[in-house]
Short mmCIF file of the C-alpha atoms (twelve columns), coordinates in Angstrom:
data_MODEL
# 
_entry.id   MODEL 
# 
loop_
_atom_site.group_PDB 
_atom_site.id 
_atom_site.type_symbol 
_atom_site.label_atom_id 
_atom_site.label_alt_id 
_atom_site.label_comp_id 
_atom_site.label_asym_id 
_atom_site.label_seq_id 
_atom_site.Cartn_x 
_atom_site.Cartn_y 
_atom_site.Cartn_z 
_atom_site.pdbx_PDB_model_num 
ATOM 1   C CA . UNK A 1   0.000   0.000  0.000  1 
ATOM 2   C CA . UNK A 2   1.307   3.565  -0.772 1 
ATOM 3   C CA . UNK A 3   2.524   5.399  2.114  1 
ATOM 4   C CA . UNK A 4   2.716   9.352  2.151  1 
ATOM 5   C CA . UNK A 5   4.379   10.967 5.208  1 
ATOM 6   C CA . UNK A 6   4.041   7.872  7.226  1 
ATOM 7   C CA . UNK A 7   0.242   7.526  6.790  1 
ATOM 8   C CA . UNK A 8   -1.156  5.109  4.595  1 
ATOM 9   C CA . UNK A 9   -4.204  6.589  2.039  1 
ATOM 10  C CA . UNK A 10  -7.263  5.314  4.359  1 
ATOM 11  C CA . UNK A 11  -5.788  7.018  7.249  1 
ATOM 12  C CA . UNK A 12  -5.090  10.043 4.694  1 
ATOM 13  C CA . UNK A 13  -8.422  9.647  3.597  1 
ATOM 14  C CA . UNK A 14  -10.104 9.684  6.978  1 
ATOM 15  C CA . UNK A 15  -7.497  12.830 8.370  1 
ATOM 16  C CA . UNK A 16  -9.325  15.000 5.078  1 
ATOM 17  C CA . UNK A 17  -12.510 14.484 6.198  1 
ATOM 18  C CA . UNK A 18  -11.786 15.143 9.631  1 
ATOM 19  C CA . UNK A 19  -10.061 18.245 8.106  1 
ATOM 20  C CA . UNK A 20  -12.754 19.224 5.584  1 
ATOM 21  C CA . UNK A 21  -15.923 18.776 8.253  1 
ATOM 22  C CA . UNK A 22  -13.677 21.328 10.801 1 
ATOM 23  C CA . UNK A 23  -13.005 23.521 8.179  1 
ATOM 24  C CA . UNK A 24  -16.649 23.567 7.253  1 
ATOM 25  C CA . UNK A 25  -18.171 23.476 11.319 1 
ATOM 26  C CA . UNK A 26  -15.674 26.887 11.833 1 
ATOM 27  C CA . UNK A 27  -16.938 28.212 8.613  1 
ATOM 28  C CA . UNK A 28  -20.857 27.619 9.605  1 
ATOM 29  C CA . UNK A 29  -20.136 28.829 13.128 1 
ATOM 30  C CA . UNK A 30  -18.266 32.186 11.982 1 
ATOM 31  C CA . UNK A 31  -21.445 32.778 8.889  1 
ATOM 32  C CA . UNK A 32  -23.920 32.379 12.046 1 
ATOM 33  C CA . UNK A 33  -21.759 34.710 13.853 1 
ATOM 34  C CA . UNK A 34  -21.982 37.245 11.161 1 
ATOM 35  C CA . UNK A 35  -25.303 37.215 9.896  1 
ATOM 36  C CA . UNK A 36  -26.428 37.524 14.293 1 
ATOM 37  C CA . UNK A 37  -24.203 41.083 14.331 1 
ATOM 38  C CA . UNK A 38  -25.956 42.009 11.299 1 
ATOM 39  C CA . UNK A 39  -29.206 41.292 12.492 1 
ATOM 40  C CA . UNK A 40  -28.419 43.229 15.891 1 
ATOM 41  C CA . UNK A 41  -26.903 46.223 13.448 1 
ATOM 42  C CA . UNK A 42  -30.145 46.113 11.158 1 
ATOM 43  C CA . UNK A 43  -32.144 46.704 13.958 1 
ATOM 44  C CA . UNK A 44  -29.941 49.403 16.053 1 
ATOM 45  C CA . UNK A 45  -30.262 51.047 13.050 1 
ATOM 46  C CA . UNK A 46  -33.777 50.788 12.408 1 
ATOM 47  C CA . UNK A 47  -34.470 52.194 15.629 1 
ATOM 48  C CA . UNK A 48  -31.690 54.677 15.399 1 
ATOM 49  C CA . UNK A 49  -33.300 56.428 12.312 1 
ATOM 50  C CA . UNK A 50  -36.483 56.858 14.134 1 
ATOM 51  C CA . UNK A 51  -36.379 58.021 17.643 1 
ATOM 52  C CA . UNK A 52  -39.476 58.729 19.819 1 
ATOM 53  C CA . UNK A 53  -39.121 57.765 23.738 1 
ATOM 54  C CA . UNK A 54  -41.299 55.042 23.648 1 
ATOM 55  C CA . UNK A 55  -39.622 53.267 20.800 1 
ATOM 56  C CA . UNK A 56  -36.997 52.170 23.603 1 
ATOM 57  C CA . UNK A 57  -38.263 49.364 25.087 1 
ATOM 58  C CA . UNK A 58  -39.431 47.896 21.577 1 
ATOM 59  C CA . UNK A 59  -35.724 48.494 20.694 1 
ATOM 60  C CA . UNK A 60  -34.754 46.232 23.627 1 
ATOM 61  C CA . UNK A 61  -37.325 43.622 23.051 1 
ATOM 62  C CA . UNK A 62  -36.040 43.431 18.919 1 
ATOM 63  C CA . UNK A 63  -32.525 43.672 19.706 1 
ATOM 64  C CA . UNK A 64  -32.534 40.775 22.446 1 
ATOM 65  C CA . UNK A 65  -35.594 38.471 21.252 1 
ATOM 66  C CA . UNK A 66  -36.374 38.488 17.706 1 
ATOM 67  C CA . UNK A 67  -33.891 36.426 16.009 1 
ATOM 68  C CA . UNK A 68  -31.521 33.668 17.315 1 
ATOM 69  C CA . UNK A 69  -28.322 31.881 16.491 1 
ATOM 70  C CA . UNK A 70  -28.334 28.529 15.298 1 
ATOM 71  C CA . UNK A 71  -25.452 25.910 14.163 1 
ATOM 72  C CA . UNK A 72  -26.241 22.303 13.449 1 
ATOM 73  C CA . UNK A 73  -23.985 19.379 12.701 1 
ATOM 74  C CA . UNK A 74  -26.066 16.345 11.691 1 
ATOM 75  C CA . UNK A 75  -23.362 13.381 12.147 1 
ATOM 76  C CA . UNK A 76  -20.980 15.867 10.012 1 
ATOM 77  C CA . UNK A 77  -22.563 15.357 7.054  1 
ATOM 78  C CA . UNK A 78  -25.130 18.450 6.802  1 
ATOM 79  C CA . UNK A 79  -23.170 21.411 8.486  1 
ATOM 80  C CA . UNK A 80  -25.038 24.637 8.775  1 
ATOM 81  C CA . UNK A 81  -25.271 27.962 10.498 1 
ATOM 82  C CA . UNK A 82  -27.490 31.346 10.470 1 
ATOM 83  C CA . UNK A 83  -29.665 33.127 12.350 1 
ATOM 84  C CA . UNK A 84  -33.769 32.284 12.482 1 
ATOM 85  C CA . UNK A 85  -35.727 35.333 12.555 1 
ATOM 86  C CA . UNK A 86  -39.450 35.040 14.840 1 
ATOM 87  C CA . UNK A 87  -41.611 36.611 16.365 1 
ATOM 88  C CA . UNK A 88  -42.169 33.770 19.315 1 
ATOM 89  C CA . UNK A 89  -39.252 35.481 21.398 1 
ATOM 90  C CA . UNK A 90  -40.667 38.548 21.471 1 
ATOM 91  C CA . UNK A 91  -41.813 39.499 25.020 1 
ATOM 92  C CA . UNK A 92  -45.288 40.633 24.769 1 
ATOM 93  C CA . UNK A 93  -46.069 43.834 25.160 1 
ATOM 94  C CA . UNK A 94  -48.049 45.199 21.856 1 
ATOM 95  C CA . UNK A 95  -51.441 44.866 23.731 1 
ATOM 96  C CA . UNK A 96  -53.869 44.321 21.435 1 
ATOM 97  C CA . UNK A 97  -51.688 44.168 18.356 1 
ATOM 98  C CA . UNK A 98  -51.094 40.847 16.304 1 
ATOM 99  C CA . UNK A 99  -47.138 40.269 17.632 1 
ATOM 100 C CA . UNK A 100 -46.478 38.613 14.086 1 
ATOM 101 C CA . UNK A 101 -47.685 41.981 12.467 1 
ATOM 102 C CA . UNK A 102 -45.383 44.298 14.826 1 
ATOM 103 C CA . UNK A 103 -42.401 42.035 13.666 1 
ATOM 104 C CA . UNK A 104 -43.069 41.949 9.715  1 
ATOM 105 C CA . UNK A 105 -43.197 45.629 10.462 1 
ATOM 106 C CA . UNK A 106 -40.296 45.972 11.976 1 
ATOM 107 C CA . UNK A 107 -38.309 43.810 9.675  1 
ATOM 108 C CA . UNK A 108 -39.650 45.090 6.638  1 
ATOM 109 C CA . UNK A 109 -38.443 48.880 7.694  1 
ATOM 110 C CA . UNK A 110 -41.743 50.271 8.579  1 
ATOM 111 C CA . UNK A 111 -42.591 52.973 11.443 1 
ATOM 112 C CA . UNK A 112 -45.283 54.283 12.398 1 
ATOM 113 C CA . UNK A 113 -46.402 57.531 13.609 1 
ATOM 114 C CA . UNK A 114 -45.247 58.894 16.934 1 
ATOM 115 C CA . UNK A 115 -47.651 57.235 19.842 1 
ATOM 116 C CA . UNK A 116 -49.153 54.506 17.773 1 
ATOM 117 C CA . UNK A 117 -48.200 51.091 16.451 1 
ATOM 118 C CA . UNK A 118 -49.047 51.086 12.591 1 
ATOM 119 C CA . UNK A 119 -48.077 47.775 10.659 1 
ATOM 120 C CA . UNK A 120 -47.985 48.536 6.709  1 
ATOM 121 C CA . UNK A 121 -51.773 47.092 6.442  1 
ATOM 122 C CA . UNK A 122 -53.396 50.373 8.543  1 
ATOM 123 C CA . UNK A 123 -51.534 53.132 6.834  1 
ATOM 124 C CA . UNK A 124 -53.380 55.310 4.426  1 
ATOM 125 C CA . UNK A 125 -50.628 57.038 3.460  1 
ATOM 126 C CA . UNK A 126 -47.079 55.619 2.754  1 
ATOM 127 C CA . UNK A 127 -45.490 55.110 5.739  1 
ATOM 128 C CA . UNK A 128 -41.718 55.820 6.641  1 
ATOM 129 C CA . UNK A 129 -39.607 52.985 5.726  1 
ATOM 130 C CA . UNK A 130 -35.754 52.637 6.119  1 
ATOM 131 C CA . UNK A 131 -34.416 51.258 3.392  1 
ATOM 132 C CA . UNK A 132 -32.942 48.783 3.005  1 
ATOM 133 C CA . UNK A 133 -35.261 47.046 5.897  1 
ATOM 134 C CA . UNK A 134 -33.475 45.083 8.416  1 
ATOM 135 C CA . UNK A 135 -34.864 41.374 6.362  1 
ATOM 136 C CA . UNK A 136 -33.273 43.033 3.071  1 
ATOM 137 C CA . UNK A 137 -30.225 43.900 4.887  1 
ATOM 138 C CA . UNK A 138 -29.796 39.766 5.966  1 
ATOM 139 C CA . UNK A 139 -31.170 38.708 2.546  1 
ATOM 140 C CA . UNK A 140 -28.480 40.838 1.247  1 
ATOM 141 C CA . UNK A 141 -25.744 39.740 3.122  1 
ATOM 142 C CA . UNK A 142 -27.312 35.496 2.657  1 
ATOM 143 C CA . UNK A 143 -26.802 36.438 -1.024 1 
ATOM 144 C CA . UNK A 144 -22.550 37.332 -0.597 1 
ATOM 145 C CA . UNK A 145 -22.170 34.343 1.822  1 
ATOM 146 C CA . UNK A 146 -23.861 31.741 -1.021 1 
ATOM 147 C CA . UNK A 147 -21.848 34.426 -4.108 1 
ATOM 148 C CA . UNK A 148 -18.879 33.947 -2.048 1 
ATOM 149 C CA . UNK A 149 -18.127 31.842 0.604  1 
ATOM 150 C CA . UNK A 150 -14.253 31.890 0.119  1 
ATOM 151 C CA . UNK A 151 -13.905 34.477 3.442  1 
ATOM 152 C CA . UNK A 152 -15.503 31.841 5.342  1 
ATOM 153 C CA . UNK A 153 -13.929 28.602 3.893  1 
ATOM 154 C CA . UNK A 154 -10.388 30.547 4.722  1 
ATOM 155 C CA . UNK A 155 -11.359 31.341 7.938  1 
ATOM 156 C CA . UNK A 156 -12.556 27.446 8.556  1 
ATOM 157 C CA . UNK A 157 -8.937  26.707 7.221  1 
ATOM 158 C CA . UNK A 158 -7.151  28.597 9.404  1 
ATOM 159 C CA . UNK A 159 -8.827  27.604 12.696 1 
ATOM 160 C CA . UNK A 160 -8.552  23.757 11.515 1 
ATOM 161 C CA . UNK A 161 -4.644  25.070 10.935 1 
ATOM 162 C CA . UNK A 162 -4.774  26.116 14.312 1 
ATOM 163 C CA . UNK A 163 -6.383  23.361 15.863 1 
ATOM 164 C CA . UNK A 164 -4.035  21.009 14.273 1 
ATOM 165 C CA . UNK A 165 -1.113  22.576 15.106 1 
ATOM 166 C CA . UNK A 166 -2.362  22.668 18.731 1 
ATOM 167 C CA . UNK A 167 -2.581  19.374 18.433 1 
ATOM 168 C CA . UNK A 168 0.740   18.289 16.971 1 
ATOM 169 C CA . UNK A 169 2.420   19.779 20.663 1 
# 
């Protein structure tokens, strides 16, 4: 059997796929990472370009509880990463108002008059919307991950580098 650096090519074979599924885990951890500070950034500045009092505490409530991190590593085979935006987090304190309406609002770029809660369905008149919205913002950024993922494959190589030269002591 051929031998290359004192391994022979199953135990090659099975040190690449070690190496390729920890090059893609650091990769899907570091795109969750990403797309989670632009989510946070989307809606700090959402909030920022509109600025009455009371919009405070529904900053707080977006910024904390309307999207989550997720990673998932199905046996190493299906490695994945992002952030799930819903409205379920969201503590609950829109009264009478539908909580899934307040958060397409908010997420589409939408505010509403001074005082009042509008959601896009209410307004006679066209409301104030930041654009891009805080969704178009993370669709935009989905869109250069999936265009090109080569700043995330390099930095999965380089912590797998790392890793493996931590190991090698």
């Amino acid at each position: 059997m051929a031998k290359a650096s004192g391994m022979n090519w199953s135990e090659i074979e099975i040190y690449l796929e070690k190496y390729a599924k920890r090059v893609l885990s650091a990769a899907a951890g570091k795109i969750r990472d990403d797309l989670f500070k632009e989510a946070q950034s989307a809606i700090a500045d959402f909030y920022a370009s509109y600025n009455p009092i009371y919009y405070r505490r529904h900053y707080y409530n977006f910024k904390k509880n309307s999207f989550r991190k997720y990673y998932s590593n199905k046996h190493g085979s299906i490695i994945y990463g992002g952030v799930e935006l819903t409205p379920q987090l969201l503590d609950d304190i829109y009264q009478e108002k539908n909580t899934q309406e307040v958060f397409d609002t908010v997420f589409e770029g939408f505010h509403g008059p001074a005082g009042m809660f509008y959601t896009p369905k209410t307004f006679s008149v066209i409301p104030p919307r930041m654009i891009p919205s805080p969704r178009q913002r993370l669709l935009n950024m989905r869109k250069q991950i999936i265009d090109n993922p080569k700043k995330y494959i390099a930095y999965g190589k380089k912590v797998a580098k790392q890793e493996n030269a931590f190991l090698k002591k």
